[in-house]
C-alpha positions in Angstrom: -59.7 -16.8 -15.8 -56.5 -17.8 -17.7 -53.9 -20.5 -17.9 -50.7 -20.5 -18.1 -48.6 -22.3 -20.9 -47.8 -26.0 -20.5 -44.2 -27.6 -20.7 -45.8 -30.9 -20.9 -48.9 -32.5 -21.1 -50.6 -33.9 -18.0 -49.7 -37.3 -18.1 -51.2 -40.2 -16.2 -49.4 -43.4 -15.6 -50.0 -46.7 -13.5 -47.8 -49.3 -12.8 -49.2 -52.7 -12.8 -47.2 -54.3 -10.3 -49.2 -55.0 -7.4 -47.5 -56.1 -3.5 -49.7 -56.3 0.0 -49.2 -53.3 2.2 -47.9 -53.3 5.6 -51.6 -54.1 6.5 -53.1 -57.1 5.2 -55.2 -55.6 2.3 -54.1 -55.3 -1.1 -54.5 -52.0 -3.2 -56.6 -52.8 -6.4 -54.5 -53.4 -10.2 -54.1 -51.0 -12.1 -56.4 -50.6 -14.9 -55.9 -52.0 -18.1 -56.5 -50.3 -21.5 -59.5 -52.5 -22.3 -61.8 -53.3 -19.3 -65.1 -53.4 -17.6 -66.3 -54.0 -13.9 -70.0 -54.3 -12.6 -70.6 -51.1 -10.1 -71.3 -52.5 -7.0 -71.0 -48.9 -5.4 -74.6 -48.2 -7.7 -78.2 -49.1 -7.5 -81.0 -48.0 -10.0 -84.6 -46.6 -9.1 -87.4 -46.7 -11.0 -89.5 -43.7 -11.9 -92.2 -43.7 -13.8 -95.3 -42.5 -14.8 -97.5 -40.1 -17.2 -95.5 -37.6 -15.2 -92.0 -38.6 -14.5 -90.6 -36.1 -17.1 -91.8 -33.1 -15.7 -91.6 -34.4 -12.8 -87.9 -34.7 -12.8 -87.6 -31.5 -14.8 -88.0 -29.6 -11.3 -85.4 -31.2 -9.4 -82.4 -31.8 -11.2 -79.6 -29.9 -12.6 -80.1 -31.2 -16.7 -83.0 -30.9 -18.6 -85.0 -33.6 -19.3 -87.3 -32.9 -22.6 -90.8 -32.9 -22.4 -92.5 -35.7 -24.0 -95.7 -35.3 -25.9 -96.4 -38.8 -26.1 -95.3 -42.5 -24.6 -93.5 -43.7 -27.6 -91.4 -40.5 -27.7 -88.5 -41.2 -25.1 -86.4 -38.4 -24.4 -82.4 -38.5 -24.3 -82.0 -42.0 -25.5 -78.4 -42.5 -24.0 -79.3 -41.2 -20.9 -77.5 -38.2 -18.9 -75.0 -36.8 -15.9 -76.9 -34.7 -13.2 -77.6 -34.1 -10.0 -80.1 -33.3 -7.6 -79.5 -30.8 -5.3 -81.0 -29.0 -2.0 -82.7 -25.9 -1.4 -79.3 -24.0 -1.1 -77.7 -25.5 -3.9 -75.7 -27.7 -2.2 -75.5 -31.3 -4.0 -77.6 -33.7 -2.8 -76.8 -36.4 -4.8 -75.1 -36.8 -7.9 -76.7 -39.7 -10.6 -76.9 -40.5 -14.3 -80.4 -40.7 -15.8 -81.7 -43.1 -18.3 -84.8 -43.5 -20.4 -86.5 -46.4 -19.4 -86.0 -48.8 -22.6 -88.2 -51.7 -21.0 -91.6 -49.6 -20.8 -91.5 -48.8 -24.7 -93.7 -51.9 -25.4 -96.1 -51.1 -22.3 -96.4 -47.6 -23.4 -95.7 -45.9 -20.7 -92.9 -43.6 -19.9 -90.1 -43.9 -17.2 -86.7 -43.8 -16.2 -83.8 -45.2 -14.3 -81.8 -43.3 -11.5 -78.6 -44.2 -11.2 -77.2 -43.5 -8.0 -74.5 -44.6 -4.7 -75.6 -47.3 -3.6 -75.6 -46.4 0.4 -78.1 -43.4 -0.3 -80.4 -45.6 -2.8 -83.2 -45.5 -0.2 -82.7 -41.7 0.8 -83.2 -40.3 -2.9 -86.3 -42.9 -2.9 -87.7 -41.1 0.2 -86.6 -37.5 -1.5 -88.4 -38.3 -4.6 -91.7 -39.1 -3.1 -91.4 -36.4 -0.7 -92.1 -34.4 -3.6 -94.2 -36.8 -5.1 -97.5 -34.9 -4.4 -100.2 -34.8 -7.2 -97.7 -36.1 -9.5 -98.9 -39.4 -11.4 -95.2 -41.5 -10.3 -94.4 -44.6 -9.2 -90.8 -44.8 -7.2 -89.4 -47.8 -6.7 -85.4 -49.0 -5.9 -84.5 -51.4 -8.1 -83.2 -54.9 -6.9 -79.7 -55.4 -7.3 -80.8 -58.9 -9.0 -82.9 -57.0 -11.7 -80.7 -54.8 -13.1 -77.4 -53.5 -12.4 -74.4 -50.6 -13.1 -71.7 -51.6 -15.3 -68.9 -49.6 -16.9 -66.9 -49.9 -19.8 -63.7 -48.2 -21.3 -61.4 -48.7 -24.1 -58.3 -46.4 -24.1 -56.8 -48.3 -27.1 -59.3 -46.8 -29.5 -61.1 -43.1 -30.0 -64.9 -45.0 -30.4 -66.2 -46.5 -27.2 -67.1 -50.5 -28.0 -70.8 -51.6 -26.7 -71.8 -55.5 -26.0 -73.7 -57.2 -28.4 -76.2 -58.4 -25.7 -79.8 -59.2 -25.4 -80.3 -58.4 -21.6 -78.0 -54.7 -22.0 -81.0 -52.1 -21.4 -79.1 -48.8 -21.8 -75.9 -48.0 -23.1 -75.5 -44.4 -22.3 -72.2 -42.4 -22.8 -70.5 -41.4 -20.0 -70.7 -37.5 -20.7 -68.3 -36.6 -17.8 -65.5 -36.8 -19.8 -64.2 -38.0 -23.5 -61.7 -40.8 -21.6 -64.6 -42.0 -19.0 -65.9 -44.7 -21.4 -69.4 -46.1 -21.5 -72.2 -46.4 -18.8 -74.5 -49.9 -19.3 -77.5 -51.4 -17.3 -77.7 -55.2 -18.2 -80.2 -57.6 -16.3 -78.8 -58.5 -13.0 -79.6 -62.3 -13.3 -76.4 -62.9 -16.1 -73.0 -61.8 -15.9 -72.1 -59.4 -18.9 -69.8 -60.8 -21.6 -67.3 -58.4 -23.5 -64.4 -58.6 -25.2 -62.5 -56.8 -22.7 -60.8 -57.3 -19.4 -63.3 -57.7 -16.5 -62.2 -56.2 -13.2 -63.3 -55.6 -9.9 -65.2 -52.5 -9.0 -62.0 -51.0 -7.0 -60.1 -50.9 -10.2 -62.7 -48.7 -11.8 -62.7 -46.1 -8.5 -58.5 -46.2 -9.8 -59.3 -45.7 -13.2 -61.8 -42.8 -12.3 -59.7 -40.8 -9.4 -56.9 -40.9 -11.8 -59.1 -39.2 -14.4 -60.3 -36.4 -11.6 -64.3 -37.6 -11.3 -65.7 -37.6 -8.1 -68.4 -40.2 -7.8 -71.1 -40.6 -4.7 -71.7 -39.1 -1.5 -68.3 -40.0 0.2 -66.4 -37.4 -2.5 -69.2 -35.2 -3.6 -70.2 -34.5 -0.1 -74.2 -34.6 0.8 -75.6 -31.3 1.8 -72.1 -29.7 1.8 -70.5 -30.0 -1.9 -71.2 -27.1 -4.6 -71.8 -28.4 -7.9 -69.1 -26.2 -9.8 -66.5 -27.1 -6.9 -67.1 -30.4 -8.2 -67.2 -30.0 -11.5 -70.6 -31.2 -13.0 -70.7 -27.6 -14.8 -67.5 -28.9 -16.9 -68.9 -32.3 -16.9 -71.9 -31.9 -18.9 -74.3 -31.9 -15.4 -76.0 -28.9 -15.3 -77.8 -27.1 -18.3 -77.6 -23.8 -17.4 -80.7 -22.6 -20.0 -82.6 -24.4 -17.4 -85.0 -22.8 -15.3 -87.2 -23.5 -11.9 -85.6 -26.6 -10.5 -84.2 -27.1 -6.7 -81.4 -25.1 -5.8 -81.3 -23.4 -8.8 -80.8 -20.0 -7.9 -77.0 -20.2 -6.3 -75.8 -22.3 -8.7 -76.7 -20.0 -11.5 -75.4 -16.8 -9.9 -72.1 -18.4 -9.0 -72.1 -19.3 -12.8 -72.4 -15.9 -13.9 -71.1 -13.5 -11.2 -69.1 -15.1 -9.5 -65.5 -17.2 -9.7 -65.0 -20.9 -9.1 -61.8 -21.2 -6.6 -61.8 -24.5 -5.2 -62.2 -27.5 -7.8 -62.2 -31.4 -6.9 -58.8 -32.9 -8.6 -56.9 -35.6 -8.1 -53.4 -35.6 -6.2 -50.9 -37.5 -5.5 -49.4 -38.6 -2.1 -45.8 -38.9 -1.7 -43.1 -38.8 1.5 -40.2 -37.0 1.9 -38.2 -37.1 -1.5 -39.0 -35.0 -4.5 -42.4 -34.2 -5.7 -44.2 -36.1 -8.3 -44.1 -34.6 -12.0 -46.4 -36.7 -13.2 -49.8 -38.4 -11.6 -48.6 -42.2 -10.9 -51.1 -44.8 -9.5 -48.8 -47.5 -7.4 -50.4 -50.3 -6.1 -47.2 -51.1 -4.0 -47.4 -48.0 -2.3 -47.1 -47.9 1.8 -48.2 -44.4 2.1 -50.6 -44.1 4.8 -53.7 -42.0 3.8 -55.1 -39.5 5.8 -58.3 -39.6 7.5 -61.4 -37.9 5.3 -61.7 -34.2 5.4 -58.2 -33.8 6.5 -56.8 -30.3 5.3 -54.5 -29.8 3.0 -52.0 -26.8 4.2 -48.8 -25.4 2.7 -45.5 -26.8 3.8 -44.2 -25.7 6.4 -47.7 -25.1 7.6 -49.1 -21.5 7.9 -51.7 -19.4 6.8 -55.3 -20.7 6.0 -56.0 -24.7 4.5 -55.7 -24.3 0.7 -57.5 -27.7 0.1 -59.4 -30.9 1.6 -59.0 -34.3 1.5 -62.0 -36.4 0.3 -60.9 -39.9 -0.1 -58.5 -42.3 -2.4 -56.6 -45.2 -3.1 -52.8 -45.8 -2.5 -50.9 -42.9 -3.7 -53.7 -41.3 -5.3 -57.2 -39.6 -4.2 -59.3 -36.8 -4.9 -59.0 -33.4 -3.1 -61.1 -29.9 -2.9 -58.1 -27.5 -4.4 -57.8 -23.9 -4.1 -56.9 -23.6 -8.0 -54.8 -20.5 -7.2 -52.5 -21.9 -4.5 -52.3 -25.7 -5.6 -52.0 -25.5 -9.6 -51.0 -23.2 -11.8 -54.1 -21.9 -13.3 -55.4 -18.1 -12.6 -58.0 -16.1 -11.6 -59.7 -13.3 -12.6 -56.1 -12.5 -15.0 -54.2 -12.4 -11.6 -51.8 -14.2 -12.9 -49.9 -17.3 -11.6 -50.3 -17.5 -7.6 -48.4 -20.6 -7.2 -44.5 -21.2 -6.9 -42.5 -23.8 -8.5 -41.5 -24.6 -4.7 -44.4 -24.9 -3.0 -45.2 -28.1 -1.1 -48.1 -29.0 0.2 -48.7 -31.1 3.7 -51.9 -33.3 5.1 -51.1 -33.6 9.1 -53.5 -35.6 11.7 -54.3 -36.3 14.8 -55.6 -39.3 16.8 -58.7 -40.2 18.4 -56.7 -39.4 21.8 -55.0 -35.7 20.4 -51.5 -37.5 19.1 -49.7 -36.7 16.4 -51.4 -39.3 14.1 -49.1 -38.9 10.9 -48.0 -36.2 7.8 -47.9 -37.2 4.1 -47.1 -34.6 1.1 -49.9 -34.0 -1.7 -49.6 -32.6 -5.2 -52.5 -31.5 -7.5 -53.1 -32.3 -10.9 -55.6 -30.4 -13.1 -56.8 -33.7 -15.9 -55.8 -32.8 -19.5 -59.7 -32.9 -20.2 -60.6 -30.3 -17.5 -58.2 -27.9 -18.6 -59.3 -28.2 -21.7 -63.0 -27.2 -21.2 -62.0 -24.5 -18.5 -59.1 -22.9 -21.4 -62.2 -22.7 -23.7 -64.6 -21.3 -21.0 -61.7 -18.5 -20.8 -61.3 -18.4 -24.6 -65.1 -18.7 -25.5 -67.3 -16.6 -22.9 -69.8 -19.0 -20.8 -69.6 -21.8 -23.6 -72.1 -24.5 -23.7 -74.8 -24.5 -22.1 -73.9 -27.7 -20.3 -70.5 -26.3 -19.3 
């Protein structure tokens, strides 16, 4: 795998004006340099128990440490993963964090951060394999604790509140420009000395970064965990041995080659392609219906992408790396032309022609990055 030389960096901009649609719903802001928003897209579960470490060792993606006694907590930021079926196929993606209110009881435990519509499902998926195991699984309510994210683009060191009822502060190991991942108590609103924003304006700040977050981009059942990234986002360890779904996802790592990758893109109309990833909360473009294929313009041939979901102008798409960017292969060199353009057409409910908008992909400054140095480097880090 190899990438070509650059003429300019990937750049991402936003402009902060922000004007209703033709519909009566208003895009989000754009996100400011400084900010924070409370994830209402996020609820916790509680897991714990003599247990829970080993417990959780064999069904996710990271490794959780094993702990020899109660006062030793392992990872205490917390960490990306995800647990996945018995094919390998994602099941749902979370962040896991030591449970830092059991220290003075003792006992060990963690919290599971995951979307918030498939809270109850993981619940039921962890004590389906609950057996013998001595674990207590509980979802967490949204009035106890909650998700909160933080970011500060101004400045290479993430800040962190100076805050009694903050329980984790955690990293967000995704990528270096994701910011910071907090639980505070859900019964006060957390105070920082940044801007606070709604939870849409995070989901912005994100797509424009190229994460894919919850079940509605990182499909249940159906999403690979290299197409979506989590082996460049420090979500699978790949030392790792005897957890679910292990066995695909560690032959794809080693024999085989990664062709479609979740990235954001841009939607445009007619006139000339973006050069640039611009978030525009003015925009009228009409966005497509989810899992709408992405084909070359005019269309023929097979789809060379999928479109998962976005905001505006902007949203997250499966890419075939080969066709829709200009990173290569196997040393195949550069598939894509200058001229290529790439087209999203649907179809009503009834079989009409339901509407067409142009796409562009974008491959994120960090994520070519980590893949250049997977090139340059071998298999790299264990984590990806």
């Amino acid at each position: 795998m190899s990438i070509s030389p650059r003429t300019r960096p990937t750049i991402v901009r936003a402009f902060r004006s922000c004007r209703r649609l033709l519909s009566t719903s208003a895009l989000p802001p754009a996100p400011p340099p400084r900010g924070y928003a409370h994830l209402t897209t996020r609820r916790l579960i509680s897991l714990r128990g003599h247990d829970a470490p080993r417990f959780l060792q064999g069904l996710t993606t990271q490794n959780i440490p094993s702990v020899d006694s109660p006062s030793s907590h392992p990872r205490p930021q917390g960490l990306y993963s995800a647990f996945l079926n018995a094919s390998g196929r994602v099941l749902y993606d979370v962040f896991i964090y030591p449970d830092s209110r059991l220290r003075e009881q003792n006992d060990l435990g963690f919290l599971i951060d995951v979307d918030a519509r498939e809270v109850q499902s993981l619940a039921r998926h962890l004590k389906r394999y609950k057996l013998r195991a001595k674990v207590t699984v509980e979802v967490v309510d949204d009035g106890e604790a909650q998700v909160w994210q933080a970011w500060d683009d101004t400045s290479p060191v993430n800040f962190l509140p100076n805050a009694d009822h903050v329980w984790t502060v955690c990293e967000d190991c995704r990528s270096e420009v994701m910011g910071t991942r907090l639980i505070a108590s859900g019964d006060r609103k957390l105070d920082m000395d940044a801007d606070l924003v709604d939870v849409g304006t995070y989901e912005v700040r994100r797509i424009l970064r190229g994460v894919a977050e919850g079940q509605s981009e990182i499909i249940k059942d159906s999403a690979l965990p290299l197409e979506c990234n989590m082996d460049y986002m420090n979500g699978i360890d790949f030392r790792k041995g005897c957890y679910v779904g292990q066995e695909l996802t560690i032959r794809t790592r080693h024999t085989g080659v990664v062709r479609k990758r979740i990235l954001p893109v841009q939607l445009y109309g007619s006139g000339v392609a973006p050069e640039i990833l611009e978030y525009r909360p003015s925009s009228s473009v009409v966005i497509p219906p989810k899992d709408t294929n992405i084909n070359r313009s005019p269309g023929k041939g097979r789809s060379v992408g999928k479109w998962l979901g976005g905001i505006g102008n902007i949203g997250l798409a499966l890419c075939r790396l080969e066709n829709m960017t200009n990173i290569a292969l196997n040393n195949r060199g550069i598939q894509q032309s200058p001229t290529d353009e790439f087209m999203l057409s649907w179809l009503t409910e009834e079989g009409r022609e339901g509407g067409e908008v142009r796409t562009k992909a974008f491959v994120p400054d960090w994520l070519r990055t980590r893949i250049s140095s997977q090139d340059t480097h071998g298999e790299g880090s264990p984590n990806g």
